[in-house]
C-alpha positions as CSV (number, residue, x, y, z in Angstrom):
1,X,31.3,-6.4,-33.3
2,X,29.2,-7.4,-30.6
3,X,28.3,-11.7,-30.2
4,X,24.4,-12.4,-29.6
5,X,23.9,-15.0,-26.5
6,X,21.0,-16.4,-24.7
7,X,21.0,-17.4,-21.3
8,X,18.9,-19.3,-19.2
9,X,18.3,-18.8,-15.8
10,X,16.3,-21.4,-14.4
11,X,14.6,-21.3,-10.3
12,X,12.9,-22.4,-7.8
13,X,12.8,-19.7,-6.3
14,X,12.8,-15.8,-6.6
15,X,15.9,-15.8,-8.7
16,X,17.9,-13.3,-7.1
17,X,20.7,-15.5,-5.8
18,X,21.3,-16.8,-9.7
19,X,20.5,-13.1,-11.0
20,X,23.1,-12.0,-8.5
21,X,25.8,-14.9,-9.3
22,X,25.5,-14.1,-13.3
23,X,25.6,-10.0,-12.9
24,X,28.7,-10.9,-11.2
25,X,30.0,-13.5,-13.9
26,X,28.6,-10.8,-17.0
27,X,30.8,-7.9,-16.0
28,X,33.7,-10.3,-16.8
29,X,32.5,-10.4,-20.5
30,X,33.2,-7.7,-22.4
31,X,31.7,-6.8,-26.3
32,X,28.6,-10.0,-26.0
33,X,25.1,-9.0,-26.5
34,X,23.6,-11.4,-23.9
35,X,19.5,-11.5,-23.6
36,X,18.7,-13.4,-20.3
37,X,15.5,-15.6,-19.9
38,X,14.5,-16.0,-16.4
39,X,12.5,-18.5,-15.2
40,X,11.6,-18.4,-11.5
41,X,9.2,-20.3,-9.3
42,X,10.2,-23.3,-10.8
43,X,8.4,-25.6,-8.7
44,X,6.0,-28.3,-10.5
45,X,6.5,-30.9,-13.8
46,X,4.1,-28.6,-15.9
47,X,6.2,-25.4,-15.0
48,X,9.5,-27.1,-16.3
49,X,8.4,-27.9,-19.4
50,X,7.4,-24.8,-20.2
51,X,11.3,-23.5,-19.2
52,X,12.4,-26.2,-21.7
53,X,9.8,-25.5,-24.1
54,X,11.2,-21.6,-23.9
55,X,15.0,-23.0,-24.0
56,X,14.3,-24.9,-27.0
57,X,12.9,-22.0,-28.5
58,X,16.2,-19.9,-27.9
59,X,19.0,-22.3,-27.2
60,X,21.8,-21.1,-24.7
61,X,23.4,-21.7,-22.0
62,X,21.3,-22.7,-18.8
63,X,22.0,-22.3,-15.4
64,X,19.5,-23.4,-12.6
65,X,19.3,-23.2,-8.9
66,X,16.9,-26.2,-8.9
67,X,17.1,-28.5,-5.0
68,X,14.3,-30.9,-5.6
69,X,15.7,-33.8,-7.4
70,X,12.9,-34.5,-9.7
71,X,13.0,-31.7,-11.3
72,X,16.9,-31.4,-11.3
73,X,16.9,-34.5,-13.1
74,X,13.8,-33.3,-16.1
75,X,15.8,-30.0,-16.4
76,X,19.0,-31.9,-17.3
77,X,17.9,-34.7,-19.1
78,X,15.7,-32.1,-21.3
79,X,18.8,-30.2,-22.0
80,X,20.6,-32.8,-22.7
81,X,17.8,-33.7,-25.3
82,X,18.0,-29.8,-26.6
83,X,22.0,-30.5,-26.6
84,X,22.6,-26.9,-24.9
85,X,25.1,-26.8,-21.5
86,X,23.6,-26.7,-18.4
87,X,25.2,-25.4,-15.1
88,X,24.4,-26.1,-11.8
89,X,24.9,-23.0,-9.5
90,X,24.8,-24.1,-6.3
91,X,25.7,-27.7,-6.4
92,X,29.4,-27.4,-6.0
93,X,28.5,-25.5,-2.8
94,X,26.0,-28.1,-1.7
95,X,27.7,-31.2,-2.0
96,X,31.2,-29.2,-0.2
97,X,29.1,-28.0,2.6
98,X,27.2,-31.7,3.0
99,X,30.4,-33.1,3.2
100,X,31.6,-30.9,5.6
101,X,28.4,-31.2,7.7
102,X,28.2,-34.6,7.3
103,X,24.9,-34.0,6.9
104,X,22.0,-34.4,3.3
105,X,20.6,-30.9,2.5
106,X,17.0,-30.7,3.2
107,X,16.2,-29.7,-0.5
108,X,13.4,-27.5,0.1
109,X,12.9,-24.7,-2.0
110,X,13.1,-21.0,-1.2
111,X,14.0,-21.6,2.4
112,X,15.8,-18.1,2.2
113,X,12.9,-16.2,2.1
114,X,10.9,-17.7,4.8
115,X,9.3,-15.4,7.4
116,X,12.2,-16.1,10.3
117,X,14.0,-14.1,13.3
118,X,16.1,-12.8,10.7
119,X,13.5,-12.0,7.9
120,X,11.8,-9.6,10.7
121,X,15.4,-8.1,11.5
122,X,15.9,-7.2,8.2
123,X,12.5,-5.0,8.1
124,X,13.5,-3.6,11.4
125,X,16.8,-2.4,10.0
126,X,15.2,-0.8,7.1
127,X,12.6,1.0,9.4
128,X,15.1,2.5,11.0
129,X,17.0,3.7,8.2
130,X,13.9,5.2,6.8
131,X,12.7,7.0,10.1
132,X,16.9,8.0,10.9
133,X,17.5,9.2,7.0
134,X,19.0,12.7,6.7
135,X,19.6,13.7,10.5
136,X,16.1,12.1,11.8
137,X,14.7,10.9,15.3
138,X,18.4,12.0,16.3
139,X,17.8,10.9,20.3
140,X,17.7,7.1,19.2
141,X,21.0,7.6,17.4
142,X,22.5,4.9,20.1
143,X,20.1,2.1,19.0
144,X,22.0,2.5,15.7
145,X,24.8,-0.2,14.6
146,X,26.4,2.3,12.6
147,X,25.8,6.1,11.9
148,X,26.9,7.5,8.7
149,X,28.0,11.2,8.5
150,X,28.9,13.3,4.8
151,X,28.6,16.0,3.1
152,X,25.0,15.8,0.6
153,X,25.2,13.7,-2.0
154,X,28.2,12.0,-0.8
155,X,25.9,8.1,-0.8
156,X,24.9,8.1,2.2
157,X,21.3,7.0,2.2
158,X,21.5,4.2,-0.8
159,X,24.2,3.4,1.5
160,X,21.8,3.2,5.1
161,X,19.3,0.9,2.5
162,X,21.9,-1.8,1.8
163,X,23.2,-2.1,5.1
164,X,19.5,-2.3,6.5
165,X,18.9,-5.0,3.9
166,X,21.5,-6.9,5.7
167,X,19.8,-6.8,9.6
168,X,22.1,-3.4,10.4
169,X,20.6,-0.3,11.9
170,X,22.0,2.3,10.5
171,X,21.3,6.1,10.5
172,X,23.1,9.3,8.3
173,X,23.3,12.8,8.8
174,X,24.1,15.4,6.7
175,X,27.1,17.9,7.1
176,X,25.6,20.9,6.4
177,X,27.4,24.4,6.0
178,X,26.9,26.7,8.8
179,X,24.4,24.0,10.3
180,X,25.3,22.6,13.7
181,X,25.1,18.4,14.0
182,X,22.7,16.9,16.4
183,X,24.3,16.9,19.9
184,X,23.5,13.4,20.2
185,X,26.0,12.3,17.6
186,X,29.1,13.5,20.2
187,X,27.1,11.0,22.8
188,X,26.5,7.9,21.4
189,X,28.5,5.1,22.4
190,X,27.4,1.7,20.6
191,X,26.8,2.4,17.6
192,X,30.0,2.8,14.6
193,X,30.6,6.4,12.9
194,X,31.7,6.7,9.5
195,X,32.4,9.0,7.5
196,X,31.4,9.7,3.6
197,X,33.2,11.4,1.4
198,X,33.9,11.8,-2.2
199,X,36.3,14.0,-4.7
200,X,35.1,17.8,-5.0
201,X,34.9,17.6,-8.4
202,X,32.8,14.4,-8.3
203,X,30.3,16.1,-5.9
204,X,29.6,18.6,-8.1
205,X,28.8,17.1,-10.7
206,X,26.7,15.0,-9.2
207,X,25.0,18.1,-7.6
208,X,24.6,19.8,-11.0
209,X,22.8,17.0,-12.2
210,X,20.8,16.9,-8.9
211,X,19.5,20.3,-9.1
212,X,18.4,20.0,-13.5
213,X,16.1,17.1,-12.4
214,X,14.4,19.2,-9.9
215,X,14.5,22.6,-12.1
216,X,16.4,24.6,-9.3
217,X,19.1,27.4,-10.3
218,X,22.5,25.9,-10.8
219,X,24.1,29.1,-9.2
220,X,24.7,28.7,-5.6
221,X,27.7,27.6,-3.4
222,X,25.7,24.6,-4.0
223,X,27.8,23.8,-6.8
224,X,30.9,25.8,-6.5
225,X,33.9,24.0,-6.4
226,X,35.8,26.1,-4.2
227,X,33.1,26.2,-1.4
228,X,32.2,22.4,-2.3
229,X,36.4,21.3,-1.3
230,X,36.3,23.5,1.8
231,X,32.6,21.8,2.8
232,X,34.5,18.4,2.0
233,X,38.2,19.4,3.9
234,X,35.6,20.6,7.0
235,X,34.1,17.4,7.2
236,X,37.4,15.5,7.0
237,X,38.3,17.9,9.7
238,X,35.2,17.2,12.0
239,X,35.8,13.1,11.8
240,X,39.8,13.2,12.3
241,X,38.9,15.2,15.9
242,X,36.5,12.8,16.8
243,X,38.2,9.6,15.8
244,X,35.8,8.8,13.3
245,X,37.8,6.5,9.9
246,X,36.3,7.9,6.7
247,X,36.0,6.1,3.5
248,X,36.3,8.3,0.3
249,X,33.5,6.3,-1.9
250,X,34.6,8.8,-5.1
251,X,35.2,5.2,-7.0
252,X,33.1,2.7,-5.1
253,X,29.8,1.2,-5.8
254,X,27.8,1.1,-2.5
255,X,28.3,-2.8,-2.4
256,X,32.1,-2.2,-1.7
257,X,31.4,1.1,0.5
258,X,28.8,-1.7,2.4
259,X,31.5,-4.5,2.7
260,X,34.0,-2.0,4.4
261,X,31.8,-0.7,6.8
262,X,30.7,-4.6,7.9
263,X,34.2,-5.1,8.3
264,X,34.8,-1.8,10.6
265,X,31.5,-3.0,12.4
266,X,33.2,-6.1,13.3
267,X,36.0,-4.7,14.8
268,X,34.2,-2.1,16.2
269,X,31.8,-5.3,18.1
270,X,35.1,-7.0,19.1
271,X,36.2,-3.8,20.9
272,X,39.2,-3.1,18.2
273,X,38.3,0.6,17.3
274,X,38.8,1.2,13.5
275,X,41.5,3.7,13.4
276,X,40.9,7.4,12.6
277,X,41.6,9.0,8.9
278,X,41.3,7.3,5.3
279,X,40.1,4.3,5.2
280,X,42.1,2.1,2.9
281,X,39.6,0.4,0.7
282,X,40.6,-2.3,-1.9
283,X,39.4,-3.6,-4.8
């Protein structure tokens, strides 16, 4: 039978670093009914005590990404009052990386999001994966950072989005049956080609589902398995005579699809060409 828990998540911010850091933590938990409070923009007196006003209500465990000390200090000592645990998040991080910098952190909040070089990068990368989705704008393939290449449905896009929302450029096309690839593909020579792919079976499914939520007939090659594992051995084929490593994603979220590829771009950037064929992937 499932436990009830609340937890607090208290900000100065947005919240997505401490929504991120407790998704992470959660997964770990297994058979506990956790309802999360979140409390973001943290930023004034008035706006803490109505977080502690809300904590009291439902007591649980709190944990805050607070950096001005004022309000650090009310948070804890009004937990303390309300005798529930309180966490601080980044802290540990803090005081290590103060120490090692030998330098005070400036304790401004939401510095992350501010509207810098890298901010503006990020929306250039995410341009580009919008205007280079599904074989677009194929003769600026070589402004890419990385060019992914698959069979359809095989993650390619959601995969393009993450890696834009970390500054990379990234581009996909589709292997298509009986369709030829953009010649520029065979020309490019910055950017890093990957290949998609997933298990036949897999790729059916998710095909079968694709076509019921868009009401089209389920009965085309589409969708059957024997012409679906030839479509995905031909695409195998087409990256192992160009050189091009392929990572089978049948098993991965895109976060650890994502973190293999900035690995591959690395190497790729310090002239160390990943190698062709499977790309081991661990866990």
């Amino acid at each position: 039978m499932a436990t009830s828990f609340h937890v607090h998540l208290v900000s100065d911010a947005t919240g997505e670093t401490i929504n991120s850091v407790v998704r992470a933590c959660l997964v770990q938990f297994e058979d506990h009914d956790v309802t999360e409070h979140s409390w973001s923009l943290v930023r004034t007196p008035g706006q803490m005590d109505r977080a502690l006003a809300g904590i009291k209500q439902n007591p649980g465990l709190v944990l805050y990404t607070i950096v001005n000390d004022r309000l650090r200090e009310q948070l804890v000592a009004g937990c303390r009052t309300l005798q529930v645990p309180v966490v601080p998040v980044l802290e540990p991080v803090m005081n290590a990386m103060a120490a090692h910098f030998g330098q005070k952190a400036r304790g401004q909040s939401g510095r992350q999001h501010e509207l810098d070089a890298e901010y503006f990068d990020r929306i250039e990368a995410m341009n580009f994966a919008l205007a280079h989705d599904d074989g677009q704008s194929s003769r600026s393939y070589n402004e890419a950072d990385v060019i992914l290449i698959g069979v359809s449905r095989s993650s390619k896009t959601p995969t393009c989005i993450y890696l834009a929302n970390r500054g990379i450029k990234c581009a996909n096309v589709p292997i298509v049956p009986n369709c030829p690839l953009p010649p520029e593909l065979f020309l490019v020579k910055k950017p890093l080609v990957v290949g998609l792919t997933k298990d036949a079976s897999h790729l059916v499914q998710i095909r079968r589902n694709r076509l019921q939520m868009i009401a089209r007939d389920e009965d085309t090659d589409y969708v059957d398995l024997s012409v679906v594992r030839e479509e995905v051995a031909t695409a195998r084929r087409l990256c192992t005579e160009h050189g091009w490593p392929v990572i089978d994603v049948t098993r991965r979220s895109i976060e650890e699809t994502a973190a293999t590829i900035l690995q591959m771009l690395q190497d790729h950037r310090d002239g160390n060409t990943p190698a062709a064929g499977e790309v081991a992937v661990s866990k």
